[in-house]
LUMPAKOL-575026 format. One record per residue (C-alpha): residue number from 0; y, x, z. Coordinates in Angstrom, 3 decimals. Each point is the difference from the previous one (the first is absolute). Layout:
residues N
+-----+----------+----------+----------+
: num :       yy :       xx :       zz :
+-----+----------+----------+----------+
: NUM :        Y :        X :        Z :
...
+-----+----------+----------+----------+
***
This chain:
residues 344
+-----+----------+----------+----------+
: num :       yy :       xx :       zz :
+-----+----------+----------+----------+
:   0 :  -95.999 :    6.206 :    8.973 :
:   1 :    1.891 :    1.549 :    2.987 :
:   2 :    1.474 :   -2.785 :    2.693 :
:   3 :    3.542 :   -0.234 :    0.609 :
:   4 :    1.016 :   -1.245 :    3.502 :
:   5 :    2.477 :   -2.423 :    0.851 :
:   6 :    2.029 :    3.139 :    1.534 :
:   7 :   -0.034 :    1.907 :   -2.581 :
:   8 :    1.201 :   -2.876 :   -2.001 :
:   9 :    3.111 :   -0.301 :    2.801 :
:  10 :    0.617 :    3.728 :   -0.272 :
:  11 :    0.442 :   -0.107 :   -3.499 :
:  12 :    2.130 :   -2.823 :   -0.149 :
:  13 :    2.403 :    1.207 :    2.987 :
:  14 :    0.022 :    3.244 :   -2.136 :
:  15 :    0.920 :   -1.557 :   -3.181 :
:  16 :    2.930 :   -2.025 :    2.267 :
:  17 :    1.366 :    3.665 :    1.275 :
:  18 :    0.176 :    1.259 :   -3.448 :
:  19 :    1.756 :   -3.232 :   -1.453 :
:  20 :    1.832 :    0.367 :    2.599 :
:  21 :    0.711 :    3.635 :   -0.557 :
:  22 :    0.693 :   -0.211 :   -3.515 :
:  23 :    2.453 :   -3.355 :    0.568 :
:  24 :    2.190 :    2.296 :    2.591 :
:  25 :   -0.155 :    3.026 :   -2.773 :
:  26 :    1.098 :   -2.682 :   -2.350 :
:  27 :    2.692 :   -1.274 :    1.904 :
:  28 :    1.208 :    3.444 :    0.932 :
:  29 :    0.220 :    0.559 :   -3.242 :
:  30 :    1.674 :   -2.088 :   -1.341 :
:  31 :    2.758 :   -0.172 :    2.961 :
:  32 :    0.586 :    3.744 :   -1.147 :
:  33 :    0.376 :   -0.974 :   -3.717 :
:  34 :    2.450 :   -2.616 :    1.260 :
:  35 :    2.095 :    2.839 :    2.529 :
:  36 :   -0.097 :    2.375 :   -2.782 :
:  37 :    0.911 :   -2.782 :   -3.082 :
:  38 :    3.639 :   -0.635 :    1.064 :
:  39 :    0.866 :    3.624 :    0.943 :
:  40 :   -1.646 :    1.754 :   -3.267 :
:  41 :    2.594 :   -2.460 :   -2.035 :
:  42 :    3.078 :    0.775 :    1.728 :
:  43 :   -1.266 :    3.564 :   -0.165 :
:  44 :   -0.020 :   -0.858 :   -4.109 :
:  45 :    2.914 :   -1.909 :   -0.052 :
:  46 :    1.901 :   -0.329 :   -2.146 :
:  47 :   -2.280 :    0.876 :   -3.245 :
:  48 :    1.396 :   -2.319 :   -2.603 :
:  49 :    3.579 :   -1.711 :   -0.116 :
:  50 :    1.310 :   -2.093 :    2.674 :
:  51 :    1.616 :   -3.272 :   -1.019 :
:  52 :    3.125 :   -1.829 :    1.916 :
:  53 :    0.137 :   -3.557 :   -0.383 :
:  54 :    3.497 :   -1.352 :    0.021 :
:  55 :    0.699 :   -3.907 :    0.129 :
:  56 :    3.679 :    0.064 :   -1.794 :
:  57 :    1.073 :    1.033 :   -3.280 :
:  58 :    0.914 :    3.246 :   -1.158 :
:  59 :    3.555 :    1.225 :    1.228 :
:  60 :   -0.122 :   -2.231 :    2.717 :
:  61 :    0.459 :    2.117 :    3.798 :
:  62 :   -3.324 :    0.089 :    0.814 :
:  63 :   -1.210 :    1.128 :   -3.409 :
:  64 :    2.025 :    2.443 :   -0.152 :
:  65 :   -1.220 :    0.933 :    3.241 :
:  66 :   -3.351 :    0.355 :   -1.253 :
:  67 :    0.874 :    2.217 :   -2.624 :
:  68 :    2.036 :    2.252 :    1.854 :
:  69 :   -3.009 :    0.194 :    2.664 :
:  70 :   -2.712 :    0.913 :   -3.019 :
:  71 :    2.336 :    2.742 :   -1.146 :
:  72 :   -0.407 :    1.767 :    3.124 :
:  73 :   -3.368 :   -1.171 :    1.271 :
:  74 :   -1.786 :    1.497 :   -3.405 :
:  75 :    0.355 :    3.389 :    0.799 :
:  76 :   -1.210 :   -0.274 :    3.795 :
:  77 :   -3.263 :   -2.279 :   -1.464 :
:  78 :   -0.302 :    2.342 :   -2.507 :
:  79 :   -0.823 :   -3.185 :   -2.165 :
:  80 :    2.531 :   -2.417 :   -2.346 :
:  81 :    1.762 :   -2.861 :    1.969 :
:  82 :    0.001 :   -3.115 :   -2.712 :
:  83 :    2.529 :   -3.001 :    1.032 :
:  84 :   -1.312 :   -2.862 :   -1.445 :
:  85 :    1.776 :   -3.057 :    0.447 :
:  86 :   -1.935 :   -3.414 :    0.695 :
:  87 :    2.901 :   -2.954 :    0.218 :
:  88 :   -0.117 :   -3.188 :    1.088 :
:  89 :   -0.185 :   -2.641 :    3.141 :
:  90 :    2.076 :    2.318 :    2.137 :
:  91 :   -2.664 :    2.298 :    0.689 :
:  92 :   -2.962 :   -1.764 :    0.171 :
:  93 :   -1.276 :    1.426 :   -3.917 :
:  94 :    0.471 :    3.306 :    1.656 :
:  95 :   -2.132 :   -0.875 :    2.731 :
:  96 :   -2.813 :   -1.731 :   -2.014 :
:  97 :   -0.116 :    3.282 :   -1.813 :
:  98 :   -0.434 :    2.057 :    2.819 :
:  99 :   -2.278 :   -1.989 :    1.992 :
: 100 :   -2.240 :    0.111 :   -2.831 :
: 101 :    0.076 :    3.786 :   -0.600 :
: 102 :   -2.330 :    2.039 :    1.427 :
: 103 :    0.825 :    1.237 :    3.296 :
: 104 :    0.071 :    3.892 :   -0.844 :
: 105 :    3.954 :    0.547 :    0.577 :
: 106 :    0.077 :    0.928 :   -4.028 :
: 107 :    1.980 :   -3.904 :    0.088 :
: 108 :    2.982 :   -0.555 :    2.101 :
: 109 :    2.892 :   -2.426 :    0.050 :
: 110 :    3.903 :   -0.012 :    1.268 :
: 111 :    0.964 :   -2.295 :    2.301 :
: 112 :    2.876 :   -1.509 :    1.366 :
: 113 :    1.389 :   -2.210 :    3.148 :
: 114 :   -0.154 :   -2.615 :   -2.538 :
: 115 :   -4.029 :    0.323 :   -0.228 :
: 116 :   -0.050 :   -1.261 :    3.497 :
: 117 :    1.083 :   -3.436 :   -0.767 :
: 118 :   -2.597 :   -0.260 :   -2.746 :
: 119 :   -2.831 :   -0.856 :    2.714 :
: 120 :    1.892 :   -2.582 :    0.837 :
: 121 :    1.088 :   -1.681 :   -2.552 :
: 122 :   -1.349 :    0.201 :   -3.835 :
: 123 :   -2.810 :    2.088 :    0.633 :
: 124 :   -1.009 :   -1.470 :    3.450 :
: 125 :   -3.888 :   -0.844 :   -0.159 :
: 126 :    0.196 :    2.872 :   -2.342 :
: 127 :    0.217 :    3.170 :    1.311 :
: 128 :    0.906 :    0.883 :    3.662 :
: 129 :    1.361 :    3.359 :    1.470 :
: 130 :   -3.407 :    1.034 :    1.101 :
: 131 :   -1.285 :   -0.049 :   -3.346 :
: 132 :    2.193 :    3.383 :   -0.680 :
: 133 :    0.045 :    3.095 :    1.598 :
: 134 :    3.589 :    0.857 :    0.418 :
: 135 :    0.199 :    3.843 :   -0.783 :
: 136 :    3.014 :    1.295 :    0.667 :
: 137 :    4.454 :   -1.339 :    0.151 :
: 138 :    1.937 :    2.404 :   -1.683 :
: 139 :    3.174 :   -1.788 :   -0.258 :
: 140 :    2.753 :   -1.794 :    2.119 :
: 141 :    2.797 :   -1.646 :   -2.667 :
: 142 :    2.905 :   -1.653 :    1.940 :
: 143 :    1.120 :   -3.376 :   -0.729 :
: 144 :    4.526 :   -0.722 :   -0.448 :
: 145 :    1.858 :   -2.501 :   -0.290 :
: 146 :    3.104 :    1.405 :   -2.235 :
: 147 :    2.982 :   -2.021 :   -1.858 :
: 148 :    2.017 :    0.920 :   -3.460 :
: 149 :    2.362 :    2.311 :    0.509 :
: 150 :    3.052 :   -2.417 :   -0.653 :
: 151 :   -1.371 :   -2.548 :    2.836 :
: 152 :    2.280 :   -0.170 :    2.893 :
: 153 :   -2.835 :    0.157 :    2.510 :
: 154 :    0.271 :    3.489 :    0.888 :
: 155 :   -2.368 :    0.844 :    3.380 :
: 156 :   -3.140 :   -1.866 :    0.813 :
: 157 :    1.777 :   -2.048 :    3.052 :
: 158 :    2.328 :   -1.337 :   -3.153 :
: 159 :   -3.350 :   -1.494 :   -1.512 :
: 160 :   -1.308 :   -1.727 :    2.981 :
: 161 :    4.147 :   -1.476 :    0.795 :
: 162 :   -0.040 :   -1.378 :   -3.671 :
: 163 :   -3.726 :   -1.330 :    0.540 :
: 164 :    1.214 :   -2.074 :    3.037 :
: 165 :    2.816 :   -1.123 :   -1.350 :
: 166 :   -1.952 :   -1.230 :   -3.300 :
: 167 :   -2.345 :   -1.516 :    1.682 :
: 168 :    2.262 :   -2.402 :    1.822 :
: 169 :    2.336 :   -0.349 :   -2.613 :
: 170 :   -0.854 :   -3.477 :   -2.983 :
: 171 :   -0.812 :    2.696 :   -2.165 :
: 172 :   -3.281 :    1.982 :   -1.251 :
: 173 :   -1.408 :    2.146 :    2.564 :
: 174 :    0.295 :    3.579 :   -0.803 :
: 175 :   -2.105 :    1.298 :   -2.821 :
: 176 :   -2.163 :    3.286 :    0.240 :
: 177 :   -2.131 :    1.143 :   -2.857 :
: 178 :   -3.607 :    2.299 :    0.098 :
: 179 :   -3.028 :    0.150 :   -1.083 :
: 180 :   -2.622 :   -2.589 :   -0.167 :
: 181 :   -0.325 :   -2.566 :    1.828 :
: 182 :    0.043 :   -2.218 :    3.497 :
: 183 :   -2.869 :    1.988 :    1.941 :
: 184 :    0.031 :    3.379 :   -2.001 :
: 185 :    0.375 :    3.164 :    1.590 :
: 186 :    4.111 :   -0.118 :   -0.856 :
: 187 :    0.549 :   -3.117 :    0.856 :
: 188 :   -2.286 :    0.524 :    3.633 :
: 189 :    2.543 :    3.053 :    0.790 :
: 190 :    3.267 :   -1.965 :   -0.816 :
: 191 :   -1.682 :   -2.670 :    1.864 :
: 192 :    0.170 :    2.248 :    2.681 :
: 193 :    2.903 :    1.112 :    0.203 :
: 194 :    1.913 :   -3.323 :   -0.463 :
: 195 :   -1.920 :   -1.167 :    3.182 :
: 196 :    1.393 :    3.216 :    1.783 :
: 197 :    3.739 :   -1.312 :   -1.500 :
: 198 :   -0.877 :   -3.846 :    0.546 :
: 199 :    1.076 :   -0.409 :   -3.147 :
: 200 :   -0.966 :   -2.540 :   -2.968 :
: 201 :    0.357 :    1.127 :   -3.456 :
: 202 :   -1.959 :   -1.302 :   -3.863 :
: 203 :   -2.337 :    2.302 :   -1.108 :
: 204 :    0.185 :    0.273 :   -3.470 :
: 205 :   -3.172 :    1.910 :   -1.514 :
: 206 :    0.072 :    2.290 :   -2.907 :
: 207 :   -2.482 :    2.135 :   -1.740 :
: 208 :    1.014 :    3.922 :    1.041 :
: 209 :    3.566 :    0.415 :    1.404 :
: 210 :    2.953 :   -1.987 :    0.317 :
: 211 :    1.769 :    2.228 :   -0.855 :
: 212 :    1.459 :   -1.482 :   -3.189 :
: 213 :    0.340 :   -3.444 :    1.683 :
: 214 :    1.980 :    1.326 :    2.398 :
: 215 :    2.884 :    2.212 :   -2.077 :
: 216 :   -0.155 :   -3.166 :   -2.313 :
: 217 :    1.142 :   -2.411 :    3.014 :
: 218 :   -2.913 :   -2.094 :   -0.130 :
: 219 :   -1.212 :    0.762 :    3.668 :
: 220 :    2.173 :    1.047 :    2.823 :
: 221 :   -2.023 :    2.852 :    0.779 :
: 222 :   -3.515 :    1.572 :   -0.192 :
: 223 :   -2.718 :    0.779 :    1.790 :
: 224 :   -2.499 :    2.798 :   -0.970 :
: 225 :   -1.145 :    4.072 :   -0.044 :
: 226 :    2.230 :    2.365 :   -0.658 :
: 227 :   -1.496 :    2.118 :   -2.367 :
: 228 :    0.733 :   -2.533 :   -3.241 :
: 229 :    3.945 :   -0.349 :    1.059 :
: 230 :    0.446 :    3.870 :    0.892 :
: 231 :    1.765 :    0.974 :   -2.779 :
: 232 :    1.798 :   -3.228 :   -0.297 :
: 233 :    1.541 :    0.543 :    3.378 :
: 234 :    0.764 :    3.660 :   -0.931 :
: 235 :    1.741 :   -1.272 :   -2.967 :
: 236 :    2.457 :   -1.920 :    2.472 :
: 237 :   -1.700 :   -3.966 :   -1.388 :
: 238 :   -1.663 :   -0.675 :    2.992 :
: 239 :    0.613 :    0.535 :    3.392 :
: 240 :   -2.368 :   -0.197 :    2.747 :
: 241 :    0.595 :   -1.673 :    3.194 :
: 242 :   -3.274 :    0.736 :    2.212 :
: 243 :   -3.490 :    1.782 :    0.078 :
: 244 :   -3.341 :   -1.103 :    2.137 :
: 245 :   -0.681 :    2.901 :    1.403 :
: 246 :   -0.037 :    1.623 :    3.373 :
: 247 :    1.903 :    2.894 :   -1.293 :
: 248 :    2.784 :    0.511 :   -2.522 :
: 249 :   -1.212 :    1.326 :   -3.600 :
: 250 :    1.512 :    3.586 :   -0.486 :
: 251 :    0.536 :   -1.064 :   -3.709 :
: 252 :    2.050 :   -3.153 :    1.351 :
: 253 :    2.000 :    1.554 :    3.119 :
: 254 :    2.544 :   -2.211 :    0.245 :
: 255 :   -2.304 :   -3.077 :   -0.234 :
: 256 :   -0.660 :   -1.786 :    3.503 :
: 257 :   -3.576 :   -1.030 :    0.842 :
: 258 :    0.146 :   -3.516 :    1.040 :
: 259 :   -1.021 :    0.792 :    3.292 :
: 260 :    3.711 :    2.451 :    0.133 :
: 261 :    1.647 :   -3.260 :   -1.462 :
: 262 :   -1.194 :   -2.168 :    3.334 :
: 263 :   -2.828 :   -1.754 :   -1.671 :
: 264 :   -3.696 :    0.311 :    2.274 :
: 265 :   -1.622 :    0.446 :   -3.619 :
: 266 :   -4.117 :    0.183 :    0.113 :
: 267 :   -0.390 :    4.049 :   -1.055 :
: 268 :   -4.070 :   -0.679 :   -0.043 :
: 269 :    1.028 :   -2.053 :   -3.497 :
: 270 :    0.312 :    2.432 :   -2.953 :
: 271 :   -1.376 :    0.528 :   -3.115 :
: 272 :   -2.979 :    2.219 :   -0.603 :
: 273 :   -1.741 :    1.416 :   -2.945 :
: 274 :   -3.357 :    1.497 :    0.890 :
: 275 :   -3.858 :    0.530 :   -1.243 :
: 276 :   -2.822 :   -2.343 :    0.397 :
: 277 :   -3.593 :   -0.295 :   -1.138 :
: 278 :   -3.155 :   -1.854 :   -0.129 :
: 279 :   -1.068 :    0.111 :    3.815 :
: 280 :   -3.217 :    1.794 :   -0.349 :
: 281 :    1.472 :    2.725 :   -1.533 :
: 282 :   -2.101 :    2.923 :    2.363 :
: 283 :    2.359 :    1.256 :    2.614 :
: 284 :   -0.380 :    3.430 :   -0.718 :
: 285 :    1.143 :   -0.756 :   -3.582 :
: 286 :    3.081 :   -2.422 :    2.009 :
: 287 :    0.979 :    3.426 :    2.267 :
: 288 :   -0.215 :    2.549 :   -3.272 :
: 289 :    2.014 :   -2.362 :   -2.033 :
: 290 :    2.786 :   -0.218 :    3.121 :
: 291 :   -0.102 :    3.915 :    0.164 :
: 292 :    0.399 :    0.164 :   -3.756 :
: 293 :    2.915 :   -2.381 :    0.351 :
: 294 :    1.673 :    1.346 :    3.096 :
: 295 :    0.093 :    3.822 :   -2.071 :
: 296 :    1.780 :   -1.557 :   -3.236 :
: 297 :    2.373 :   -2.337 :    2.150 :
: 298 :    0.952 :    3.836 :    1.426 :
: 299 :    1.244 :    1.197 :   -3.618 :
: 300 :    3.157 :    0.613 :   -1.126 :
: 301 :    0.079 :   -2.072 :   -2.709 :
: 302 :   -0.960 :   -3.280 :    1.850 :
: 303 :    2.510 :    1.044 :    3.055 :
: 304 :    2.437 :   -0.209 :   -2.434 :
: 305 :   -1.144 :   -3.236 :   -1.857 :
: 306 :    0.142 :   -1.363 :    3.266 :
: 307 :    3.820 :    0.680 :    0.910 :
: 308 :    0.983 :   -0.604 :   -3.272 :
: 309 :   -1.591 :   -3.528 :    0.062 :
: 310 :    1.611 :   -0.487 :    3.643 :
: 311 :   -3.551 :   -0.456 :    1.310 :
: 312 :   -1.292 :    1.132 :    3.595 :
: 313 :   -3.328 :    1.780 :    1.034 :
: 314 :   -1.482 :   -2.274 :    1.602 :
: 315 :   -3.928 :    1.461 :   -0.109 :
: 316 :   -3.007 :   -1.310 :    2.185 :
: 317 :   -3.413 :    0.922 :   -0.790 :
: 318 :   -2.646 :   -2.307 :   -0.217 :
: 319 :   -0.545 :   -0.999 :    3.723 :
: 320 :    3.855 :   -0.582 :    0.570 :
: 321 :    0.446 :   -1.553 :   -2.842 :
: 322 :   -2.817 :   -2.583 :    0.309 :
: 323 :    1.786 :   -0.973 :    3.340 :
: 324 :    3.705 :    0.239 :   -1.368 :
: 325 :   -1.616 :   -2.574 :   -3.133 :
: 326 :   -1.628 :   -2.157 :    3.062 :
: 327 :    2.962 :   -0.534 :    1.839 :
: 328 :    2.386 :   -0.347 :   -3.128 :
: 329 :   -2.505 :   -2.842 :   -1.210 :
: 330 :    0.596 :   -2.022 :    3.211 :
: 331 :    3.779 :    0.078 :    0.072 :
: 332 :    0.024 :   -1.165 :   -3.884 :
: 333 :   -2.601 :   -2.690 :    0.525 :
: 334 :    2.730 :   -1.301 :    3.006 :
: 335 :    2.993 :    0.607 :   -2.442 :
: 336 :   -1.945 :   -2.308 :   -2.761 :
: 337 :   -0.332 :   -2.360 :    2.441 :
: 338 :    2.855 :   -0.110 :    1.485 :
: 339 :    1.660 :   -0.488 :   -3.784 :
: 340 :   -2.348 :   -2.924 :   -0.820 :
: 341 :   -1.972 :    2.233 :   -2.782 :
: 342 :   -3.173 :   -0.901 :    2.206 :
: 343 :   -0.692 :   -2.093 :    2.942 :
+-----+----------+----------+----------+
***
């Protein structure tokens, strides 16, 4: 029986080392390739089935609509179906259970709203956080106006704040102003604003949609809200309104100061958004196909003119911007909530 020496025996085992070695860094590469090439062969692929949007609110409700109107004109780009499925309840946070349980693939996204910002900190706080999402893409800017029936005596937005004062010294109720939801919603945040800018005190009086009705029927002195639901109320001479929030007059509402034109240092950063977000480990080149898909339908004709007919503004950020815009939007609500004693 041969003899085997004690360096042959080291030989052997430094050569078995190199070629686990070897075969570990093949491995590895590998894999790291599989991984480069996984994220970039789906986005190449996607879309292949139908896409669903996620919306928080009922059917016929602004950002539902918006939704709808979005999948009519997304579909063909996609070359896929857009489904709207609706998924109600705590003020967003069923939506976001649903899509932080999907599977991140981009084939499940969800609206969102200012309003979703409060959420993490408030009722879904411990929850869900803003990291948890990746925040695709805003496609929307809806003003917010404070507007009076059309029989009301208070006829320009200076009127409002005089007859604010004067209420609010007088032995009677404070002046009442109607919108939706409640103290420390997105609605209430921007009047909130704005009466700071007018140091004025007023009762916020919260109803589900517009206050519209409540304010032609004399039940609040004025409202508070977007424009879109009261359009054709105003064009059918029942409302009137007395000031906008943003930095430039509406071309559909010329004659309509912003509140900043009316002497009032209003907070312009505060409006109300509807956008796309998803589960956050949706693969960036999926997040950066779906934004390109997105940007090329918001182009059409047919949502250009959804968009002035609904008195809404482009207000589009891809992902990166938008992540920052939701950042920064997050911080001045959780100060607002504070501020209003919704959280400490």
């Amino acid at each position: 029986m041969p003899t085997v020496s004690r360096a042959s025996i080291l030989n052997i085992q430094d050569y078995m080392k190199f070629m686990n070695t070897r075969t570990s860094s093949y491995l590895l590469a590998v894999a790291l390739a599989i991984m480069a090439v996984g994220p970039a062969a789906a986005a190449a692929g996607y879309p292949s089935r139908p896409i669903q949007i996620i919306v928080h609110v009922d059917p016929g409700s602004a950002a539902d609509i918006f939704a709808r109107e979005l999948g009519k004109v997304l579909a063909p780009v996609a070359g896929q179906p857009v489904i709207v499925v609706n998924r109600v309840g705590g003020n967003g946070a069923m939506q976001m259970a649903v899509l932080k349980a999907s599977t991140p693939d981009g084939y499940t996204i969800g609206v969102n709203t200012t309003s979703h910002l409060a959420l993490f900190n408030t009722s879904a706080k411990g929850l869900y956080r803003r990291e948890d999402f990746a925040w695709i893409a805003r496609l929307q800017l809806d003003p917010f106006a404070i507007y009076v029936s059309a029989g009301s005596p208070i006829r320009t937005l200076r009127d409002f704040v005089d007859v604010a004062h004067a209420r609010a010294r007088g032995p009677g109720p404070k002046m009442s102003v109607g919108g939706s939801l409640g103290i420390g919603g997105a609605h209430n945040i921007a009047f909130n604003i704005f009466a700071k800018a007018a140091s004025v005190e007023l009762n916020w009086v919260a109803v589900p949609g517009t206050a519209a009705t409540m304010v032609m029927g004399g039940h609040v002195d004025a409202g508070h809200g977007n424009l879109a639901p009261i359009d054709q109320l105003v064009k059918a001479g029942k409302l009137r309104v007395l000031g906008i929030s943003t930095e430039k007059r509406l071309g559909s509402f010329p004659d309509v100061p912003t509140y900043r034109e009316a002497g009032y240092a209003y907070d312009t950063r505060w409006i109300q958004v509807r956008g796309l977000y998803a589960h956050k480990d949706v693969p960036a080149p999926v997040q950066e196909r779906l934004v390109k898909m997105i940007r090329e339908a918001t182009r059409s004709d047919a949502w250009q003119k959804y968009m002035r007919d609904s008195n809404q503004l482009d207000g589009f950020q891809g992902t990166q911007e938008y992540t920052q815009f939701v950042a920064a939007q997050e911080s001045i609500t959780a100060d607002w909530l504070k501020r209003l004693g919704v959280v400490k």
